[in-house]
VEXDREN-2710 file (C-alpha; in Angstrom, 1 decimal):
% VEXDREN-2710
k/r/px/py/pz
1/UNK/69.2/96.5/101.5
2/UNK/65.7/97.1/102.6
3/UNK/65.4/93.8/104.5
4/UNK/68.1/95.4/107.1
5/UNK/66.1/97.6/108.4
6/UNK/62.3/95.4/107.9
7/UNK/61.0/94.5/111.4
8/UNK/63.3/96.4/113.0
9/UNK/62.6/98.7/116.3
10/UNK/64.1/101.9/116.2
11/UNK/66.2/103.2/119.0
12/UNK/69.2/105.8/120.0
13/UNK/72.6/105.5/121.1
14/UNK/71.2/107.1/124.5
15/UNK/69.5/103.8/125.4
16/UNK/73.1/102.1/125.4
17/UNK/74.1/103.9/128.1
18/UNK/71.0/102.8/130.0
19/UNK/71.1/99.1/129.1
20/UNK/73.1/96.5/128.2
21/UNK/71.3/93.7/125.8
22/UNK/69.2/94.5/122.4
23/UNK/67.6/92.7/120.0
24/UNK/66.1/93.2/116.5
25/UNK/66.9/97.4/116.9
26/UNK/67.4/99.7/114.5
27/UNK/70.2/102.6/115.2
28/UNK/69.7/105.0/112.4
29/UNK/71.8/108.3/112.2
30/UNK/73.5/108.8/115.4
31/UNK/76.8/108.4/117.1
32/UNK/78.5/107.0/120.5
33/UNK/80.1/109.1/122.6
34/UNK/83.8/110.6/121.9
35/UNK/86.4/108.7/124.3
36/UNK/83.7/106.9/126.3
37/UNK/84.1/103.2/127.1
38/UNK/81.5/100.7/126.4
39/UNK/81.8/97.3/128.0
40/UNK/79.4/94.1/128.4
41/UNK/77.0/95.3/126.0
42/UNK/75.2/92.5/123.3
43/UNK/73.5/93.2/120.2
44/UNK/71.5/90.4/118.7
45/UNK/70.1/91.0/115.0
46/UNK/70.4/94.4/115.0
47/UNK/71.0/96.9/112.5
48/UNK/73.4/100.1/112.6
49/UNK/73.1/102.9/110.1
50/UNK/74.8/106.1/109.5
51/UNK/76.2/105.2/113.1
52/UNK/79.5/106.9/113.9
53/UNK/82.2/104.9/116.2
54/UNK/84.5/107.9/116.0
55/UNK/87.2/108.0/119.5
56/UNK/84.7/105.2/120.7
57/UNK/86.1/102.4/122.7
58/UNK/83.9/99.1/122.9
59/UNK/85.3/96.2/125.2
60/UNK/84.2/92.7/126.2
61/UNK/80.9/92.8/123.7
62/UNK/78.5/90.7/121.6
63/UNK/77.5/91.4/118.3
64/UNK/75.5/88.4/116.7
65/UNK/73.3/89.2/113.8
66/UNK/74.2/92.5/113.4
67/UNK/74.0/94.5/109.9
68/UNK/76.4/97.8/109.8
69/UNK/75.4/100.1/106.9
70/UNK/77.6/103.1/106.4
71/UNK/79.2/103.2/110.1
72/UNK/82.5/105.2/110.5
73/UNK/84.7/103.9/113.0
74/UNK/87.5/106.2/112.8
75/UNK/89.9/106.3/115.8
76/UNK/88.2/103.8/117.7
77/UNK/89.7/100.7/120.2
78/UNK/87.8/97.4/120.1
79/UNK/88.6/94.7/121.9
80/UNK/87.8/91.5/122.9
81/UNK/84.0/91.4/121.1
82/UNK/82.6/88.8/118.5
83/UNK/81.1/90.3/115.3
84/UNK/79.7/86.4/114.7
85/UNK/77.7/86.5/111.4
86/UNK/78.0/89.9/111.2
87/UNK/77.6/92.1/107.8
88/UNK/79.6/95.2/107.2
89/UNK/78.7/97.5/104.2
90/UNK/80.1/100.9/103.0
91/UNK/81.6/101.3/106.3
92/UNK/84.8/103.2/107.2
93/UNK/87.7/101.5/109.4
94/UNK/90.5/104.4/109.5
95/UNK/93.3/104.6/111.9
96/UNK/91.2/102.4/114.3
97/UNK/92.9/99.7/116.7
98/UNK/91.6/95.8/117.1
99/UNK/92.9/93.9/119.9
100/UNK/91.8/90.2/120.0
101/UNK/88.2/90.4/118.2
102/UNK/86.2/87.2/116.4
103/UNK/84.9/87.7/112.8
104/UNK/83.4/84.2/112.2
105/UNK/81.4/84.3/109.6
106/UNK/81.3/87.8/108.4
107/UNK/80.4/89.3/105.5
108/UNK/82.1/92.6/104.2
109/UNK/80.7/94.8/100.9
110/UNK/82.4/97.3/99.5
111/UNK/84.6/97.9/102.8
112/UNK/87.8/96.6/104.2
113/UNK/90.2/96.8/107.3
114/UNK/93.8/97.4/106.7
115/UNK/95.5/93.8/107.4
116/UNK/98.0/95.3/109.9
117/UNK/94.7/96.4/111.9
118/UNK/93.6/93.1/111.7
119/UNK/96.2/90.5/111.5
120/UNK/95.7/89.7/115.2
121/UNK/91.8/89.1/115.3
122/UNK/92.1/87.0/112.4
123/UNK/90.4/83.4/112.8
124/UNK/93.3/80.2/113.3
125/UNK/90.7/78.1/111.7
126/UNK/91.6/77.1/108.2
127/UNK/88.6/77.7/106.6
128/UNK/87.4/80.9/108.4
129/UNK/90.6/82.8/107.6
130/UNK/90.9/81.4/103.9
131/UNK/87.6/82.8/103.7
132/UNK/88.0/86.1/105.5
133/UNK/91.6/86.9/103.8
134/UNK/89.5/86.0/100.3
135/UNK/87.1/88.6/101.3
136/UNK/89.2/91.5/102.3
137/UNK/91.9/90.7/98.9
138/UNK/88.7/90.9/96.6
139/UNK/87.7/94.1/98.2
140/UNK/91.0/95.6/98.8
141/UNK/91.6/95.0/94.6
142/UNK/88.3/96.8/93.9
143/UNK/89.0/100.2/96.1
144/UNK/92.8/99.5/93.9
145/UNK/94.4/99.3/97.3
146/UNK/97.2/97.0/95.8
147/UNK/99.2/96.8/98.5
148/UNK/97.1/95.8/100.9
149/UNK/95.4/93.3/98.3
150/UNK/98.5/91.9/98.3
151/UNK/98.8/91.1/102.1
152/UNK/96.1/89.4/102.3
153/UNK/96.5/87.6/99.4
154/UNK/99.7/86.2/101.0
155/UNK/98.2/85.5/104.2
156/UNK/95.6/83.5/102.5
157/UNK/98.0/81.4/100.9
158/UNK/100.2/81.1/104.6
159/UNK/97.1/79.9/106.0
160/UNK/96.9/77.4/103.1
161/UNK/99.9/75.5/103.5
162/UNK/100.1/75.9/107.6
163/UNK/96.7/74.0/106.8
164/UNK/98.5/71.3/104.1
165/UNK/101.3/70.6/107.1
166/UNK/98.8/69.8/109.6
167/UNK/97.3/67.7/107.0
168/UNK/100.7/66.2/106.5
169/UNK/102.1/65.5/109.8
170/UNK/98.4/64.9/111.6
171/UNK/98.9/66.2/114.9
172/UNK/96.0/67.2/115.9
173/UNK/92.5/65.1/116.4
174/UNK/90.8/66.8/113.8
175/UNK/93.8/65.8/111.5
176/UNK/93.7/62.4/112.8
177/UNK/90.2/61.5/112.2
178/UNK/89.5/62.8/108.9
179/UNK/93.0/61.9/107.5
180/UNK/95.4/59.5/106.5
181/UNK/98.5/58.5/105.7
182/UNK/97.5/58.5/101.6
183/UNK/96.0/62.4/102.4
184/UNK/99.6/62.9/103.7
185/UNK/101.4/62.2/101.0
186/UNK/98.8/64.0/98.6
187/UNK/99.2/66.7/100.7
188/UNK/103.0/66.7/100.8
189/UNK/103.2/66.6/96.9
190/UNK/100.3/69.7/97.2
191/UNK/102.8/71.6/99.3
192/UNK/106.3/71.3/97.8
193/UNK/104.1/72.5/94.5
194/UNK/102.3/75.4/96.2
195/UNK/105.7/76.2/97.3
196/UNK/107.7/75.9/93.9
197/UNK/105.0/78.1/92.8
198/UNK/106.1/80.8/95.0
199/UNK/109.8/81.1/94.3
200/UNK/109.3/80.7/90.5
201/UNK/106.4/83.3/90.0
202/UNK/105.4/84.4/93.4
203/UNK/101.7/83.0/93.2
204/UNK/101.3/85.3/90.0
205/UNK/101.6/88.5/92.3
206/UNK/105.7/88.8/91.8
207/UNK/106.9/89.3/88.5
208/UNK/110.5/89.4/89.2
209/UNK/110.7/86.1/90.4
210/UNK/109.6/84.5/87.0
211/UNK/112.9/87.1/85.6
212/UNK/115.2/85.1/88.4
213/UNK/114.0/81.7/88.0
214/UNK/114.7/82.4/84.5
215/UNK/118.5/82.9/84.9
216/UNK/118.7/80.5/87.1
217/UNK/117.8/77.6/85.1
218/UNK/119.4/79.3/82.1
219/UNK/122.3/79.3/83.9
220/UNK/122.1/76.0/84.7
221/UNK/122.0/74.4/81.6
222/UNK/124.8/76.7/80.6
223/UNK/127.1/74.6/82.8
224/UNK/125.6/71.6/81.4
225/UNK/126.6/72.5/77.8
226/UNK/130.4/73.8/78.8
227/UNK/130.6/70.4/80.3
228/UNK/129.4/68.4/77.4
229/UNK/131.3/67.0/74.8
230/UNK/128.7/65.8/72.4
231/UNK/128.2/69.5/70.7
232/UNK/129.7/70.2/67.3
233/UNK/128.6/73.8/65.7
234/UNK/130.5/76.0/67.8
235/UNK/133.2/75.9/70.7
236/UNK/131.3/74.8/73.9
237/UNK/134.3/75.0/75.5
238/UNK/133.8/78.8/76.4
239/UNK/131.1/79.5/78.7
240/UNK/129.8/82.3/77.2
241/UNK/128.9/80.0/73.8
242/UNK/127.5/77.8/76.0
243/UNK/125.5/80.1/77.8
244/UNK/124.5/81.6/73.9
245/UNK/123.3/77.7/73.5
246/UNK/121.2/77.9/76.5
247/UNK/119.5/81.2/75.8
248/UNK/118.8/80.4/72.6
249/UNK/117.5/76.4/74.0
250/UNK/115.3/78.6/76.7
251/UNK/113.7/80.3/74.3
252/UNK/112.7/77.7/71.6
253/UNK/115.4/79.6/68.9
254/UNK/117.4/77.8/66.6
255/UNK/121.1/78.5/67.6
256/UNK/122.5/76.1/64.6
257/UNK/124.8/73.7/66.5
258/UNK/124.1/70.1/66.7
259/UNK/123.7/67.7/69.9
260/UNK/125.6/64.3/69.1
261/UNK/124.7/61.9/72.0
262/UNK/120.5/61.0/73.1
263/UNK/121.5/62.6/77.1
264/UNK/122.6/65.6/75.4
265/UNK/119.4/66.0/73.2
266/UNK/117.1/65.5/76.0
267/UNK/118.6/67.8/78.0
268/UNK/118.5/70.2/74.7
269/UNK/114.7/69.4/74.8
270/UNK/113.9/69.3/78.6
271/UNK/115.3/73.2/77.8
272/UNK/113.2/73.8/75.2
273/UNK/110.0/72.4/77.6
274/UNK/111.1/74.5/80.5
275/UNK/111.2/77.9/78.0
276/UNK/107.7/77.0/77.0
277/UNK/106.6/76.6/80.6
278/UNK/108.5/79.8/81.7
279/UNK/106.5/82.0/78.8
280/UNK/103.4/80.5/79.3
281/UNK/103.8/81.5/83.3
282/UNK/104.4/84.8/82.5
283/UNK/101.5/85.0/79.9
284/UNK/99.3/83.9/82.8
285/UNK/100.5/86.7/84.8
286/UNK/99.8/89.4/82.4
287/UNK/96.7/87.9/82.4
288/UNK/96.3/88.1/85.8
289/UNK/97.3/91.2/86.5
290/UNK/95.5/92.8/83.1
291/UNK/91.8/91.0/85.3
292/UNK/92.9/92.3/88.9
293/UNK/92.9/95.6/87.5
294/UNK/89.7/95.6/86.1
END
C-alpha cells in the first residue's frame, strides 16, 4: 500500500477551498467541511487517506488517478463527478446519496456501495458494468452482506443478456461491425439457455426454483402416464398411480411396472435423465452456496 502514498506531496483540505486543480497530492488525516458544497474541483493521481466526506457535498468534479485509503463518506451527496481509474480501499459509503457519477475502471478492496445507492451511476457499457457488478458481488459475499451480493449478482447477469440481445438483433454500429448473422443465432441459443437457467434454478442463487421446476415436470409426465396405454404393473388409469410412476421415474427408483411400447420407454427414460439433471443441479448449488460462504 506504500506505493500510494511514494512521490506524493502532502497537502490539507484547507487548500481546496483555495484552489481548484491538484496533482500527485497527498491528503492524509483530515476532513472536508460539514454541509459545504464543493464544485469544479479535479484531482489527478492523488491520494486520500483517513479523509472524512461526512455531510460533504461534491458536484461537477474530476477524480482521475486517485487512491482513497480509509475515507468515510457518510451522509454525503455526490454528483455528477468521474472517479475514472480510481481505487477505493477500506473505505465507508453509509447512508450517502450518488446522483449520475462515472466509475470506469475502478477498483474496490475490501469496501462496497449498497446497489440501491448506486444503481444509477452504474456504467451502460457491457463490459464496464459486468465488471463493476463482479466487483461489488465478490465484496458484498466477503463482508456476508447476502442480500446485497445478491443484487448485484442479478444485475450482472441483466446486463449480460441486455448485452446477448443487442448481439442478437444488431442495432447498434458497434453490433454491426463486430457481428453477424452466425453470432446472432449463437447468441440467441446463449440466451434462451441463460434464461432457462433462471427459472429452473435461479442462476444457483434461488433454491426454490429447482423445488418448482421439479413439480412441474413431475407433473408433467404424470399426465403423460394417465394418458398412456402401454403400462401394465398397476392401474395408470388413476392419476395419482400415475403420478406415483412419475416420482418414482424422476428420481431413478424402481416403481415395478412395465412400459410396453418404445415411445413410452423413452419417455420413461427421458424422466429418468431429467431426475439426474435435476439432482445434479441442486448438488451444484449446495456447492455453491457451501464456497460463497466461505
Amino acid at each position: 500500500m506504500n506505493q500510494h502514498y511514494i512521490g506524493k506531496e502532502k497537502d490539507s483540505i484547507v487548500s481546496v477551498e483555495k484552489n481548484l486543480q491538484f496533482e500527485n497530492k497527498l491528503f492524509f488525516n483530515d476532513g472536508f467541511d460539514k454541509g459545504k458544497e464543493y464544485v469544479f474541483n479535479k484531482f489527478q493521481r492523488c491520494t486520500f487517506s483517513k479523509i472524512s466526506f461526512y455531510k460533504t457535498s461534491i458536484t461537477s468534479s474530476i477524480f482521475e488517478n486517485t487512491v482513497f485509503i480509509d475515507c468515510y463518506f457518510k451522509h454525503s451527496i455526490i454528483g455528477q463527478t468521474s472517479f475514472e481509474n480510481c481505487i477505493f480501499i477500506n473505505c465507508g459509503f453509509h447512508n450517502m446519496k450518488i446522483e449520475t457519477c462515472k466509475f470506469f475502471y475502478t477498483e474496490w478492496k475490501n469496501t462496497y456501495i449498497k446497489f440501491d445507492t448506486i444503481k444509477n451511476s452504474l456504467p451502460r457499457e457491457y463490459g464496464y458494468k459486468k465488471r463493476l457488478c463482479k466487483t461489488m458481488a465478490d465484496n458484498c459475499l466477503d463482508d456476508g452482506n447476502m442480500e446485497e451480493y445478491k443484487k448485484f449478482f442479478f444485475e450482472g447477469i441483466k446486463a449480460k443478456e441486455n448485452n446477448y440481445k443487442e448481439i442478437i438483433l444488431r442495432r447498434e454500429d458497434h453490433y454491426k461491425k463486430n457481428y453477424n448473422i452466425y453470432d446472432s443465432f449463437k447468441y440467441a441459443v446463449k440466451f434462451v439457455w441463460s434464461k432457462l437457467m433462471g427459472i429452473v434454478w435461479g442462476y444457483g442463487e434461488k433454491v426454490m426454483n429447482i423445488l418448482y421446476s421439479s413439480i412441474v415436470v413431475i407433473g408433467i409426465y404424470a399426465v403423460l402416464y394417465n394418458n398412456s396405454y402401454n403400462i401394465t404393473g398397476i392401474d395408470n388409469s388413476l392419476f395419482s398411480n400415475s403420478l406415483f410412476i412419475s416420482i418414482a421415474s424422476f428420481f431413478n427408483i424402481d416403481s415395478g411396472v412395465i412400459f410396453n411400447d418404445m415411445i413410452t420407454k423413452y419417455i420413461g427414460i427421458s424422466e429418468n435423465i431429467l431426475g439426474l439433471v435435476f439432482m445434479g443441479i441442486f448438488v451444484a448449488y449446495l456447492f455453491r452456496s457451501i464456497n460463497s460462504r466461505r
